[in-house]
N, C-alpha and C positions, 0 to 999 in steps of 0.2 A: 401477528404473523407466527408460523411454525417453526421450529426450528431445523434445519439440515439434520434428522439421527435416524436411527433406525426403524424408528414406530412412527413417524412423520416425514411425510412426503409431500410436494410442493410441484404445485400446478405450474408453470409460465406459459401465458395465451397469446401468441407474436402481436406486436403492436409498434411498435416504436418505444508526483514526487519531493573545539579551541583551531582556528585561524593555522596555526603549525601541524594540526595533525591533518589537516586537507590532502596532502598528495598520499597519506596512509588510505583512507576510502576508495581503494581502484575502485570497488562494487560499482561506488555511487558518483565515480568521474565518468567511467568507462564508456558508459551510452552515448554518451551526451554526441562523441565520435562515431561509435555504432551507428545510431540513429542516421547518421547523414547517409548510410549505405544501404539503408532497408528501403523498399519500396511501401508508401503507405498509401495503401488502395483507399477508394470509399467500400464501404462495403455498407449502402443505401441500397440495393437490391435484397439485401436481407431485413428481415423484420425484429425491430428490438423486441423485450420482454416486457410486458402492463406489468407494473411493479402489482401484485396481487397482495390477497390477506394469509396467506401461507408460507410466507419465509421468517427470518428469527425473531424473535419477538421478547419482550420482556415485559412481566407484570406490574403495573404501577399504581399509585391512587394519587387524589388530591392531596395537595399539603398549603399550607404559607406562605405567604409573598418572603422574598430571598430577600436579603440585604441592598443588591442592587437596583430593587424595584422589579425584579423580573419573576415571574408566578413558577415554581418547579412544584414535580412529582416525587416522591418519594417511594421506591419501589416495596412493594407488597403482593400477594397474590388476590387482589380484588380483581384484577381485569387485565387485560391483555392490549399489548399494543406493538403495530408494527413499526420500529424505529427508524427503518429506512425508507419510510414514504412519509414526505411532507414540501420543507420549504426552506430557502433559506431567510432570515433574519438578519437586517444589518440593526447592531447595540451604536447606542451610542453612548454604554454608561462603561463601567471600569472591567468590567466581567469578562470582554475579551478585547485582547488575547487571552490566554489562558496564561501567558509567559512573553517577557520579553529579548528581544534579540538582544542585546546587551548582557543580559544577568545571567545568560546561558554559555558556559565557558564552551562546551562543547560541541557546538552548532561549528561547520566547517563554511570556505567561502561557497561553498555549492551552494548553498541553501541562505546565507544571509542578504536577503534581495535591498534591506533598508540600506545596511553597510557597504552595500557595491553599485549604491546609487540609487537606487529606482526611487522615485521623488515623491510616490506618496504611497501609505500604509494602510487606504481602503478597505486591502485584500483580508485586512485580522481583525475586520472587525464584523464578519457577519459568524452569524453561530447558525446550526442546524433546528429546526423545528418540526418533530414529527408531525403527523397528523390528528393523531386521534392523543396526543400526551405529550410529556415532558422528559429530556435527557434526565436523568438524575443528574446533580452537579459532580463535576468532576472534585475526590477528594486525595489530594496524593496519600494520605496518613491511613487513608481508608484500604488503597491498593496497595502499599507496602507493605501494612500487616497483611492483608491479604496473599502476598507474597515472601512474606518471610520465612526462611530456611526452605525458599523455594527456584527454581530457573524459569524465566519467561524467554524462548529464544522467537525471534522472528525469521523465517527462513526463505528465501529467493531471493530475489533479482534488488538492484537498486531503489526499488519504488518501496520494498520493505527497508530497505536500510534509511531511509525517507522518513519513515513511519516510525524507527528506532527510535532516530534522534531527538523526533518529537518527542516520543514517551519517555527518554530519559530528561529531557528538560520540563516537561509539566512535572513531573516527583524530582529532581535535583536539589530542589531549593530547599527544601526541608531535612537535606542529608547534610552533616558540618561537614567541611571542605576538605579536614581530615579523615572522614570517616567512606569517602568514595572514590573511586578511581574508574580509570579510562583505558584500557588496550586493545590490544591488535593484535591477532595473527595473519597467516596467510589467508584465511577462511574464515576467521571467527572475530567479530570484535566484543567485546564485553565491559559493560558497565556494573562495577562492581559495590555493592551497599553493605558496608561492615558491620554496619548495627544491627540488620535486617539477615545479614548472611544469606543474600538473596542477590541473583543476578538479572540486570538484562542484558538479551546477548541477540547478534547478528550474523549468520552463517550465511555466505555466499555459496548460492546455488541456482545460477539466475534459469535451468530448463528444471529442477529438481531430480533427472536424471544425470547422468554423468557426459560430460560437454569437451570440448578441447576449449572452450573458451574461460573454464573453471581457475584454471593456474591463473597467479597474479600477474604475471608477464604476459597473459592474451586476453585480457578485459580491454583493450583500444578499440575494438574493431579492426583491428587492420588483418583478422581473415576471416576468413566466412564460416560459420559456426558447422560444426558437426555433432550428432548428438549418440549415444549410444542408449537406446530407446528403455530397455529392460534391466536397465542399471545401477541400479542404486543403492547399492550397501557401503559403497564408499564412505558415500555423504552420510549417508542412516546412519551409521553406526556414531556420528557425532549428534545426534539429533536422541538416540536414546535417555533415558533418566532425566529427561526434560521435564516440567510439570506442565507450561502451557506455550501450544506449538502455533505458531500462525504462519501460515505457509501461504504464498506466492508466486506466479510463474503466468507472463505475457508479452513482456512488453523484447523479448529476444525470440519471437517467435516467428520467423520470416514467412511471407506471402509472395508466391502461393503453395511452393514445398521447402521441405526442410531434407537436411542433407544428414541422414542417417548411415551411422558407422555400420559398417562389415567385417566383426571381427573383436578387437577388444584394444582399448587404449593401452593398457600392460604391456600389451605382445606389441606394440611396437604400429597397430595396423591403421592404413591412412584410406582403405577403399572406402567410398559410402555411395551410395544411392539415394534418390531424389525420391522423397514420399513426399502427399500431401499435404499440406499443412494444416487440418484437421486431424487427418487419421496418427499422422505425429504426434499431436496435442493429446488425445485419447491414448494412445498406448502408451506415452510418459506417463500422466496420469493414473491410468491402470497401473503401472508396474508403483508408483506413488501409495494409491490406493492398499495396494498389495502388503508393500510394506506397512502402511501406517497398520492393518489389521493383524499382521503377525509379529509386530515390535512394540504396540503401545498396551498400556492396560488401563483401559477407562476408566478403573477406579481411582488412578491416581493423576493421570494427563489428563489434559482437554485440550482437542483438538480446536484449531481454525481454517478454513482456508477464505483468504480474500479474493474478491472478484477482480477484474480486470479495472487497474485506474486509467483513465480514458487520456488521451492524448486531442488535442487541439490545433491543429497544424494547417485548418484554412480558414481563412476569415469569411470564406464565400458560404460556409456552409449556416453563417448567422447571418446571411445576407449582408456584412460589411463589406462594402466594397474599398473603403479608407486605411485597412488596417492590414498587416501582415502577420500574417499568424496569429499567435495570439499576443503580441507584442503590441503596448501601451495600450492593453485592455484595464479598464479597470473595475468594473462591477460584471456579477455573475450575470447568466443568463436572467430574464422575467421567471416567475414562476409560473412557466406553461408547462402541459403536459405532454408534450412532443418535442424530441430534441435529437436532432440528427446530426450528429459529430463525425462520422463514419467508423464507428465502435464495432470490433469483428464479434455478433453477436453470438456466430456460432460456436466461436470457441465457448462463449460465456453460456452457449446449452452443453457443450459438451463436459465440462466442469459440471454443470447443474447434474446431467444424467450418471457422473461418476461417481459425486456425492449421495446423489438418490440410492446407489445398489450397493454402497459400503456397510458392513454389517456392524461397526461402532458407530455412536453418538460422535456426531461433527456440525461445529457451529461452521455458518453460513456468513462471512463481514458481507452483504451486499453495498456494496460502495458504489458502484460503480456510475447508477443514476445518478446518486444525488449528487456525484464527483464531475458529471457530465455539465451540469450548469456552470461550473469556476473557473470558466475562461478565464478569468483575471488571476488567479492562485498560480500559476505557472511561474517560475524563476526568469523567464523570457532571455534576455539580455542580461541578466541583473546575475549570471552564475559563473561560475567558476572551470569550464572544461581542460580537464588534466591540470585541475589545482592551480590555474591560472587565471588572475580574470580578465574579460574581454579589454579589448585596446579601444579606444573610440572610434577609426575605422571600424573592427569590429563591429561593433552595436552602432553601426550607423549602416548596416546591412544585415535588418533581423530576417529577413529571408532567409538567408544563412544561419546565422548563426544564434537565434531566439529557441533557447529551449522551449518548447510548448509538451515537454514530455514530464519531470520534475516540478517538485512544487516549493516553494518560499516558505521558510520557517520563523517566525509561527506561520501558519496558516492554516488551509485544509488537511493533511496530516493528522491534525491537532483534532479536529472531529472525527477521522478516521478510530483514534483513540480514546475518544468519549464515550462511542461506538462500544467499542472495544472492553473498556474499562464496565459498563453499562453488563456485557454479558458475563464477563469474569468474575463480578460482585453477585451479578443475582441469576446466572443459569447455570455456572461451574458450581 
């Protein structure tokens, strides 16, 4: 597959998310509330995208069977291969998880689905399988020097701070206990590596333009989001001197308009107007766009943007008629090639055609398929909303209250950043 830059362009032919610092994550509470106020259409009237041979790719060849019995690639410029079209793989040797929920201090109760009950651990143990090759294995020792005396920040909405927490607990264990640390701000959390002098870090910016839902006192949902379309040096200016930027924005995008400011947050101003929620998505974007091409300098950043992580929220749409949501799901979908979740796939063209006309080199995560089959990865009942975990009434009415938006750590996450680590070794 191609990569998202400026000499490659990419076809799509329609087809078919430490225990004490929990209530510090608004980012990654906040939805969970949200979520219960957004309307979520199907949007099966629209056509998904045929994963094709032109999105990001990486060069790999044969190598040796791996210790755990499992055959890997070792990446090289012999040949090409699209990583995100294949399959998943349930192991059943020691290889995955990548990490366990236990030996990771920094996993909050959002995400620890073993510790807050859920009674079996199925979900960590399937790995991704391209089609035409092999993930390289994931090496923390490999990515840290890779990132030394460097910043990796991940930027949007919850479903990146999701993806944080993974990537700081697959390299964690190799840092001594002395030599790392953990904070917060209003905006920013950051995982600090002393030896490395290298960070990873998490910026809340769940539209990437500037929101009233931004401050850490309006992450509940409890008002309806306003967005100020053309906005964004705020945020940018904390996003500068970054080395590698992965940027996010979907899952706060209301259907079917969004309620665009008139005026400027500064000044005080509260009018807005109702625009579509497409033509929304595209000029946040563009003005994203905009920035990224007059604030970064590709010789020393690399960009990402990830695709939309799909949400899960009716069991009729896999034909269960047994189950609620996606609640006591426990294996991903078959590995068929049609899968209709109700994934707004327009947004995921209108992303696509933003990316196409930007004039830096920007890698492409396409997640979003192979994230469509893991019904079962969802934190369901098994999570924490506002740092709290469910009561047994509670989860004894996952119609309500079964996250089907978030993911369980380890889990899917955890290949999102195999993914990930895959293009920063060998296309950065």
């Amino acid at each position: 597959m191609r990569p998202f830059d400026k000499t490659q362009r990419c076809n799509y032919f329609p087809m078919l998310t430490i225990v004490t610092f929990s209530t510090l994550f608004f980012a990654f509470f906040c939805y969970n509330q949200y979520m219960k106020t957004i309307p979520f259409p199907d949007f099966k009237h629209q056509h998904p995208f045929q994963e094709s041979s032109n999105s990001t790719y990486v060069q790999l060849q044969e190598t040796n069977k791996a210790d755990n019995g499992d055959y890997e690639r070792i990446v090289s410029p012999l040949e090409e291969c699209d990583i995100f079209t294949g399959e998943w793989v349930f192991v059943n040797g020691s290889s995955h998880p990548l990490y366990k929920e236990d030996d990771c201090e920094f996993l909050t109760d959002m995400v620890t689905c073993l510790k807050n009950g859920r009674p079996e651990s199925l979900y960590q143990k399937w790995r991704w399988q391209p089609r035409d090759c092999s993930l390289p294995k994931f090496e923390a020792n490999l990515l840290l020097e890779k990132l030394r005396g460097k910043r990796l920040m991940f930027v949007g909405d919850s479903i990146n701070l999701n993806q944080m927490l993974s990537m700081v607990c697959m390299v964690q264990s190799i840092i001594p206990p002395e030599k790392k640390s953990f904070s917060y701000a209003s905006y920013t959390t950051v995982f600090k590596m002393e030896d490395y002098n290298a960070t990873m870090e998490f910026y809340w910016a769940p539209f990437l333009v500037e929101s009233n839902v931004d401050p850490p006192t309006m992450r509940y949902g409890t008002v309806v989001p306003v967005v100020k379309l053309e906005s964004i040096s705020k945020h940018g200016d904390n996003w500068k001197n970054v080395d590698y930027l992965i940027f996010n924005t979907y899952i706060w995008w209301r259907y079917p308009t969004m309620k665009a400011l008139q005026g400027s947050f500064s000044n005080g101003a509260t009018d807005s107007v109702d625009i579509d929620q497409i033509v929304a998505y595209e000029r946040a974007l563009k003005s994203w766009a905009k920035w990224v091409e007059e604030n970064v300098d590709s010789n020393r950043t690399s960009v990402f943007f990830s695709s939309m992580s799909p949400t899960h929220m009716k069991s009729s749409d896999w034909n269960n008629t047994n189950r609620i949501k996606c609640w006591n799901e426990t294996s991903p979908f078959p590995n068929i090639s049609r899968i209709d979740v109700g994934t707004n796939w327009q947004l995921f063209t209108t992303a696509v055609n933003v990316i196409q006309s930007m004039k830096i080199p920007l890698h492409f995560l396409n997640i979003t398929r192979l994230s469509e089959y893991r019904k079962d990865a969802h934190t369901s009942i098994y999570a924490a909303p506002g740092g709290k975990l469910l009561t047994q009434e509670q989860k004894s009415d996952p119609a309500r209250y079964a996250d089907c938006l978030h993911w369980c750590l380890p889990g899917l996450p955890d290949t999102w950043n195999e993914l990930l680590f895959a293009l920063i070794m060998y296309r950065t």
